[in-house]
N, C-alpha and C positions, 0 to 999 in steps of 0.2 A: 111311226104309227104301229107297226106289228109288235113292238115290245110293250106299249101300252096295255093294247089287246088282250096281250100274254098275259102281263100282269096282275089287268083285273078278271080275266076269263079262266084262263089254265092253272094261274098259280093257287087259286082257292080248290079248283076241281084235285089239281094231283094232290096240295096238304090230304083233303080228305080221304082219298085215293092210298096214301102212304098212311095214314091213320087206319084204315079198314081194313088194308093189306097187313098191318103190326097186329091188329085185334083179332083175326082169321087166323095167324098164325098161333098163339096162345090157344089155341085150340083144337088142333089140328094136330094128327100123328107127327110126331115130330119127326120121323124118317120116311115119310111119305111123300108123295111125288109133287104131290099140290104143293105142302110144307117147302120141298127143294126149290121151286118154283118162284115162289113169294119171298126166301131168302134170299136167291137168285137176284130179283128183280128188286128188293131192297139193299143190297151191296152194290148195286149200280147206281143207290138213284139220283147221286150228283150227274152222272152222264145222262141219265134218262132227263132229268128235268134242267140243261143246262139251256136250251131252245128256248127257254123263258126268260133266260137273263139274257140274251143276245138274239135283239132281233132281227140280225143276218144269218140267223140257222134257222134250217127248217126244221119240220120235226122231224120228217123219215128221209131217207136217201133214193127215194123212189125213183127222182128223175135223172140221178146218177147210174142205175142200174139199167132202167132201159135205155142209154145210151149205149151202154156196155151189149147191152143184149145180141146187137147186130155180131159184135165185133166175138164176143164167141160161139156163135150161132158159125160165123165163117172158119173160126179156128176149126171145130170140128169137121165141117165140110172139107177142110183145107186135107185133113187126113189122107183124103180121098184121092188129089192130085193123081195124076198120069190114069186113073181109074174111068172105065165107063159112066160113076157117078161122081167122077170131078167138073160138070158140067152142072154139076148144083151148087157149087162152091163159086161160080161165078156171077152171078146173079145179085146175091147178096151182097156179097161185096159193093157189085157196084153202087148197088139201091142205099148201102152205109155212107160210102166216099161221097154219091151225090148230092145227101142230106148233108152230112157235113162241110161241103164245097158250097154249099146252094145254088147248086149245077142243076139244070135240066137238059136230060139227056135221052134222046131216041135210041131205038137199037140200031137204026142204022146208022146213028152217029159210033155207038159201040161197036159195030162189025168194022164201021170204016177203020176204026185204033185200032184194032187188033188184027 
């Protein structure tokens, strides 16, 4: 169903999208930042538009990143070890592990572990 979608929604929007971004160009200071931009984004645009041929890709990586989000949110804390603010470093953690586990957990359940 979502390649469908793709197909008759996305695929007409980015041709003209990559049409108007080609015509913009032709007119534009050709060492100009806009200019680097719109060449930029058309020597990718098999990768930008490949979410349309396969519809097990999504468009953006968003919900890969906030996954990741916890986990170097902790790394930095992690810095902190043996530190009067390495007690911020443990919190998160756990609140990551929990999600990920699909654990609920009290803190006295966490005081009793540690």
């Amino acid at each position: 169903m979502p390649h469908a979608i793709r197909q008759t929604r996305a695929k007409s929007l980015l041709d003209d999208l990559r049409h108007s971004l080609g015509k913009s160009l032709c007119s534009l200071f050709a060492k100009g930042e806009t200019a680097a931009a719109i060449r930029y984004a058309l020597s990718r645009w098999r990768a930008l538009t490949r979410y349309v041929d396969d519809g097990l890709l999504e468009i953006d990586n968003l919900a890969a990143e906030r996954a990741l989000r916890a986990v170097a949110l902790g790394r930095k804390n992690y810095l902190f070890a043996g530190s009067d603010s390495s007690a911020n470093a443990l919190p998160p953690s756990i609140r990551w592990s929990t999600r990920q586990n699909s654990t609920v957990w009290t803190l006295k359940d966490i005081s009793a572990r540690f």
